[in-house]
C-alpha positions as CSV (number, residue, x, y, z in Angstrom):
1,X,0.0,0.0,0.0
2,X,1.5,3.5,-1.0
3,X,1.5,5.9,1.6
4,X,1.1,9.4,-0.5
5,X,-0.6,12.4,2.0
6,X,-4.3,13.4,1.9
7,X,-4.5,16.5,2.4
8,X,-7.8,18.5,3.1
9,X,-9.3,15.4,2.5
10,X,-8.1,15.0,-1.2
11,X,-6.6,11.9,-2.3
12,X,-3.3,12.2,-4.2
13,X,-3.0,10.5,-6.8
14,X,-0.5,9.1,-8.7
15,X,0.2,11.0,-12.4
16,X,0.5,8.3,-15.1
17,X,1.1,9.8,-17.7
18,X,4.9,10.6,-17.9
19,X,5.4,6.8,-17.7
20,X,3.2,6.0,-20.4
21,X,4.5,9.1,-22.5
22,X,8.1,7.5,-22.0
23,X,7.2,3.8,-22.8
24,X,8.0,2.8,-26.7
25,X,5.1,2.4,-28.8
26,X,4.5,-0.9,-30.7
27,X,6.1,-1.9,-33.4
28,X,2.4,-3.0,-35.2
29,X,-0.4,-3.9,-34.4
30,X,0.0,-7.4,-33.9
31,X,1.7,-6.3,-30.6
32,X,-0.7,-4.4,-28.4
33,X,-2.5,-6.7,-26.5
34,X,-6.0,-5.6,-26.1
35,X,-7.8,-6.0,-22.5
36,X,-11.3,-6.5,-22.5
37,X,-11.5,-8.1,-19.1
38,X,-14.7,-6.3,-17.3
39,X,-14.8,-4.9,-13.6
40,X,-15.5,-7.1,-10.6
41,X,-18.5,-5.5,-9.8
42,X,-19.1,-5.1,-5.8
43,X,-22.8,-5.7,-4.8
44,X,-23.1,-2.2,-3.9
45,X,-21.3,1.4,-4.7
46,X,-19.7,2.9,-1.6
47,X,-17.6,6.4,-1.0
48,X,-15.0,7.3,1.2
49,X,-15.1,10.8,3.3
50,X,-12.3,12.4,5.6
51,X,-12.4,15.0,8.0
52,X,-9.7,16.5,10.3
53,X,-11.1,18.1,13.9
54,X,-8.5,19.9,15.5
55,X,-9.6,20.6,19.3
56,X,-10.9,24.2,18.9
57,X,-13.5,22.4,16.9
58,X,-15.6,21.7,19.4
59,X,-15.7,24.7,21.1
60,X,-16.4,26.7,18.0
61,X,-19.5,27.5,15.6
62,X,-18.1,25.2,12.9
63,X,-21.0,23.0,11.3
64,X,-19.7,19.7,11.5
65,X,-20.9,19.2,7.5
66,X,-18.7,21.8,6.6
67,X,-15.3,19.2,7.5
68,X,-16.3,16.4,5.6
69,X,-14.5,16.0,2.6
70,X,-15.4,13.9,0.1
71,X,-12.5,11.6,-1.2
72,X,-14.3,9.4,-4.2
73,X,-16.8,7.0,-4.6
74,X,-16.2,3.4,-6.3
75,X,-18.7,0.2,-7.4
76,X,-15.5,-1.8,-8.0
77,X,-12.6,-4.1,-6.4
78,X,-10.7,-2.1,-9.6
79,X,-11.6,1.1,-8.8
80,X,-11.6,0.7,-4.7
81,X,-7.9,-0.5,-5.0
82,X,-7.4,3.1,-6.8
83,X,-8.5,4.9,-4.1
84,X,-7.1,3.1,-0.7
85,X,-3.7,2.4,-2.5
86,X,-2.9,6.1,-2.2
87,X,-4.4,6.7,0.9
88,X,-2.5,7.3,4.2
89,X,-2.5,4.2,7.2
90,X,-4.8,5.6,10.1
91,X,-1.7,5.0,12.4
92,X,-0.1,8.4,9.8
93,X,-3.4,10.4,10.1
94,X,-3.1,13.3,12.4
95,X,-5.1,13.4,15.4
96,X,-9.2,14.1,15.8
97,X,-9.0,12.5,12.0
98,X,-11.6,10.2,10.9
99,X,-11.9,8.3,7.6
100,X,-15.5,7.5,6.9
101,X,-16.8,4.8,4.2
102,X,-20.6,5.0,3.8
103,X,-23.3,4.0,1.0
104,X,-23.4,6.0,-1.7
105,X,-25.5,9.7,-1.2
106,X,-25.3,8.4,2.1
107,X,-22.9,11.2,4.9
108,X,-21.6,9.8,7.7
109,X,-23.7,12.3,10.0
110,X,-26.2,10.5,12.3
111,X,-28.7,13.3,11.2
112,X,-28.9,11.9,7.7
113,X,-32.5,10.1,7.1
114,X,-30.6,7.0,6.4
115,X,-29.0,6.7,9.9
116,X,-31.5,8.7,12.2
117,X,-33.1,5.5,13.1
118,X,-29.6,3.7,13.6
119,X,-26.8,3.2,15.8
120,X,-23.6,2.1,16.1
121,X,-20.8,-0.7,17.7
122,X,-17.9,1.2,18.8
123,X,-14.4,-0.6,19.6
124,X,-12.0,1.2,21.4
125,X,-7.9,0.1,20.5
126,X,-5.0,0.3,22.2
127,X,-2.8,2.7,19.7
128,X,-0.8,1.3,16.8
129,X,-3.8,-1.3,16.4
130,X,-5.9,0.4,14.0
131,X,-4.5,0.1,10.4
132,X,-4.5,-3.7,10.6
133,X,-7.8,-3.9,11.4
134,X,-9.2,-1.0,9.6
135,X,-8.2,-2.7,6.3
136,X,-9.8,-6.1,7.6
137,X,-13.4,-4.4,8.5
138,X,-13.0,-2.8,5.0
139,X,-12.8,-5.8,2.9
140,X,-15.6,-7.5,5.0
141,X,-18.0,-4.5,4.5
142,X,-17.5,-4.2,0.9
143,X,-17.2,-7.5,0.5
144,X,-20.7,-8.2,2.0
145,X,-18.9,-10.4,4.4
146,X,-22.1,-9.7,7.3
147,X,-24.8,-10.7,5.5
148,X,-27.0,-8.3,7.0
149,X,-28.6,-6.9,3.7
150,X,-28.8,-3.2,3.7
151,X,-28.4,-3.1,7.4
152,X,-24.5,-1.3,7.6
153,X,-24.5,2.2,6.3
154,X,-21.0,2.5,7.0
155,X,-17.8,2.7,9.3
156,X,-15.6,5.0,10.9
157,X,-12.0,5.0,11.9
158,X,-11.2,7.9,14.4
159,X,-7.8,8.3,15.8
160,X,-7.8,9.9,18.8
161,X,-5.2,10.9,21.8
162,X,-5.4,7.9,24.1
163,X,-7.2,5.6,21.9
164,X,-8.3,4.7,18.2
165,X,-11.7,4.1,17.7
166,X,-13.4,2.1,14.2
167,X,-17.1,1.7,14.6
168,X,-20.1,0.1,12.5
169,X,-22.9,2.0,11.8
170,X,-26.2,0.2,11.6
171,X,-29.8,1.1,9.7
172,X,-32.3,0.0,12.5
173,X,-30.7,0.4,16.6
174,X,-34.2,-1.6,17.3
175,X,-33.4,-4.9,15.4
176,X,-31.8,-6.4,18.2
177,X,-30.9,-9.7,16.0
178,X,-29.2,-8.1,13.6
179,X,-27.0,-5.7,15.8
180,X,-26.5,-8.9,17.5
181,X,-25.1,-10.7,13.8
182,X,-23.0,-7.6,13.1
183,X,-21.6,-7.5,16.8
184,X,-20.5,-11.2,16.4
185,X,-19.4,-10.5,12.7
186,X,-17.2,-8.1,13.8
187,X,-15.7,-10.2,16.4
188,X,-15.0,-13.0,14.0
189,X,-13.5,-10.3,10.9
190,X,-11.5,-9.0,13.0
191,X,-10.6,-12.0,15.1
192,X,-9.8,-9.8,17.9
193,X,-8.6,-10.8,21.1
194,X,-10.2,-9.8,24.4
195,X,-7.4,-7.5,25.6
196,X,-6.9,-5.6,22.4
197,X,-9.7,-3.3,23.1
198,X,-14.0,-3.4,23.8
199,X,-17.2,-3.1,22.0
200,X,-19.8,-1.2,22.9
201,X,-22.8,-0.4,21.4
202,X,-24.3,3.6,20.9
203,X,-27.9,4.8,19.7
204,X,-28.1,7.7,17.2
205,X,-32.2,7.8,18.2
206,X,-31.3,8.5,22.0
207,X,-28.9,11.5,20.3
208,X,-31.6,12.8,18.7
209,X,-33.9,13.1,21.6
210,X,-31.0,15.0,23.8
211,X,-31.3,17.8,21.0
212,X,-35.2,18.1,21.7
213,X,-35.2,17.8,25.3
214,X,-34.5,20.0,28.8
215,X,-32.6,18.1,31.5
216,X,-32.1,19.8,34.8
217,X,-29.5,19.5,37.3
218,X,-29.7,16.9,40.4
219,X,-31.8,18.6,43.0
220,X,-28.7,19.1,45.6
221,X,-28.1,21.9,42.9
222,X,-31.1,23.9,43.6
223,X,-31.1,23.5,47.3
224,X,-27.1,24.9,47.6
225,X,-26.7,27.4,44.9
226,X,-30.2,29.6,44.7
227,X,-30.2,30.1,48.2
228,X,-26.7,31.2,48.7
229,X,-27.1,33.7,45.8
230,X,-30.5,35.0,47.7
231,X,-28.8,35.3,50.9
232,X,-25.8,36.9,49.9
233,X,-27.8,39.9,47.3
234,X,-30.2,40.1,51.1
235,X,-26.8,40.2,53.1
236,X,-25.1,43.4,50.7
237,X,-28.5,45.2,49.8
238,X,-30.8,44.4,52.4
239,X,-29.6,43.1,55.8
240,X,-32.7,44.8,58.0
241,X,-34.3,41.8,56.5
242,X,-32.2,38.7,57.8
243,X,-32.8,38.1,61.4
244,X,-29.7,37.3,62.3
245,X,-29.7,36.5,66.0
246,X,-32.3,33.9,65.1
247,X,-29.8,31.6,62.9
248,X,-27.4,31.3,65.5
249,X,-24.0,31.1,64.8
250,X,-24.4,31.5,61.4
251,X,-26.5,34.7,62.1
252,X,-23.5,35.8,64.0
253,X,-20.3,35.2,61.1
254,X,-23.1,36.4,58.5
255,X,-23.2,39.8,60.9
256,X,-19.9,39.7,61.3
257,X,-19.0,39.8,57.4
258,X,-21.6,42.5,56.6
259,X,-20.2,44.7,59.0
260,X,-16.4,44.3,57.8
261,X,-16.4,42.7,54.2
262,X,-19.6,45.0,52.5
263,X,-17.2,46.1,49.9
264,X,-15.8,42.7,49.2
265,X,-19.3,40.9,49.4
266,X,-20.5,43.0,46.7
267,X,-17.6,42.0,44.6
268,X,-18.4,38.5,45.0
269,X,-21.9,38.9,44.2
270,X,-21.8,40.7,41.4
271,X,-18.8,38.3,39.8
272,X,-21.5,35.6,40.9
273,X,-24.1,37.4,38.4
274,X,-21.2,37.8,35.7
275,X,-20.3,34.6,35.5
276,X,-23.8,33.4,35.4
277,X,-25.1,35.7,32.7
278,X,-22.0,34.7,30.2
279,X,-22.9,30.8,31.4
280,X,-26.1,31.7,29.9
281,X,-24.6,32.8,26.7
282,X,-23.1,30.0,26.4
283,X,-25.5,27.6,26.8
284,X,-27.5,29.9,24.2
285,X,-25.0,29.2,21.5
286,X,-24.4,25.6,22.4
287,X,-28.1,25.5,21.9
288,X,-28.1,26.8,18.7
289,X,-25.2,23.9,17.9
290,X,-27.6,21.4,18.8
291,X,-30.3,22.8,16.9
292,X,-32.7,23.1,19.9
293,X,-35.6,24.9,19.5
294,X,-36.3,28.3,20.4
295,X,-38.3,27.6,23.9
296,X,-36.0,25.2,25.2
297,X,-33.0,27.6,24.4
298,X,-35.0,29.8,26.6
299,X,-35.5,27.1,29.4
300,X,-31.7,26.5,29.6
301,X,-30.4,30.1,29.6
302,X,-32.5,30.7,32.3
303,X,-31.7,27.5,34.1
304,X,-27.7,28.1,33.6
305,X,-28.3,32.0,34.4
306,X,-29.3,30.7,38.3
307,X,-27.8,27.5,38.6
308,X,-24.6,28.2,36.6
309,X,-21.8,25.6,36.0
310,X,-24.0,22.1,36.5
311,X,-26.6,23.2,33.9
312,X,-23.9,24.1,31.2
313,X,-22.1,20.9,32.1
314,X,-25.0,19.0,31.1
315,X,-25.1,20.8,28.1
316,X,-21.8,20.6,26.8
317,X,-22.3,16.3,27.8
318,X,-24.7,16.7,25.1
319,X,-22.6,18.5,22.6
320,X,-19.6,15.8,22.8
321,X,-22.4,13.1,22.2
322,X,-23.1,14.9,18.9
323,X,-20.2,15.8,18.0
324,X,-18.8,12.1,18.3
């Protein structure tokens, strides 16, 4: 296998036509032998993408369709071979790269009608793993080696940090026997042993529902962080209100601070307020990422505005599952 860079996503190819130019012609006719032999036909027509995340990606307004480059699209063993003989080993590919081969007209996006419904078997490799068996789960997919009908739209091979990660994406998540077939496919292609990595399986229909849906924090959130905010905008602005020899010891540091720490109080209650109102604006625009409609986007800025850091964490939980 040649090893020639991709760059952007475009394949490079190898130019031709100087050696042919140089090569002699034929003394006559009699001498050019004439191939007629057809291609070997694949049961199917299948393309290869690329995309390259660098780690600002996920923290920026990028759409993710935007990266995907589309490398070429074969319906032979001839023309496949053209394409992944000058194509880089995943162990060479920079990392937060992925090399995609889907259906034809089919993107490797779980948004795409032809996956919504799907999901996925993820196996997670030690590093320096991934070309061998990369190549393997290749050959069986276009080689119709699961016998699952239409059932694989594609796979992925990301190559990541700590770990490489090639997955199978399936039609139908609900078809429990044939996620089953293809889990126990992949096992047997890739005739994997138990310490060189695990399988586990993902849902692109439970993604979907985490871009139309409001999640709030555990309830300990509410209980801590609301009433310390209150207490401390009651301690600065309006402290005739709090009886504080009713609460104590409490009442008494409380007292305490108001009377010596006014000035530095304030500053910590407005920062609190600061910090909240950009959280909001964040979750705002991680909302818009997610496509979440407008009255949810509402519901979360105003959740992260007064509980702050565990509402946006739950947020950005859902952004990595998308983005993955």
């Amino acid at each position: 296998m040649a090893t020639n860079t991709i760059n952007d996503g475009e394949i490079a190819l190898e130019n031709n036509d100087k050696i042919e130019s140089s090569s002699p012609p034929p003394k006559d006719e009699s001498s050019v032998i004439i191939s007629d032999t057809p291609f070997h036909l694949l049961e199917g027509r299948w393309t290869f993408w690329y995309t390259h995340r660098p780690t600002t990606f996920r923290n920026s307004s990028i759409n993710y369709d935007s990266c995907l480059k589309k490398l070429g699209t074969f319906g032979s063993i001839e023309e496949f071979w053209c394409y992944y003989d000058h194509m880089k080993f995943p162990s060479e590919l920079p990392l937060y790269s992925d090399i995609h081969l889907f259906k034809e007209n089919l993107k490797p996006m779980w948004e795409e009608e032809g996956n919504r419904l799907g999901g996925k078997w993820i196996l997670r490799l030690k590093k320096g793993l991934s070309t061998r068996l990369w190549e393997l789960l290749v050959l069986a997919v276009i080689g119709e080696q699961f016998n699952v009908g239409k059932e694989i739209c594609g796979i992925v091979c990301s190559i990541r940090p700590q770990e490489d990660l090639i997955s199978i994406w399936t039609k139908t998540a609900n078809n429990q026997i044939i996620t089953q077939r293809i889990k126990e496919t992949m096992k047997k292609v890739l005739n994997l042993p138990q310490e060189y990595g695990t399988l586990n399986e993902d849902f692109f229909n439970t993604s979907i529902k985490m871009t139309k849906s409001f999640e709030s924090p555990k309830l300990i959130w509410w209980i801590i962080i609301p009433p310390c905010i209150i207490y401390l905008f009651l301690m600065v602005h309006w402290p005739y209100l709090i009886p504080f020899k009713s609460l104590g010891l409490f009442g008494d540091f409380s007292y305490y601070l108001i009377a010596n720490y006014r000035l530095l109080l304030l500053l910590i209650l407005w920062s609190t307020f600061i910090a909240h109102f950009y959280e909001a604006l964040i979750a705002r625009r991680i909302c818009r990422q997610l496509n979440i409609n407008q009255e949810l986007t509402y519901l979360w800025m105003i959740q992260t505005f007064i509980i702050g850091f565990p509402s946006l964490t739950i947020l950005k939980r859902y952004t990595r599952r998308a983005l993955w």
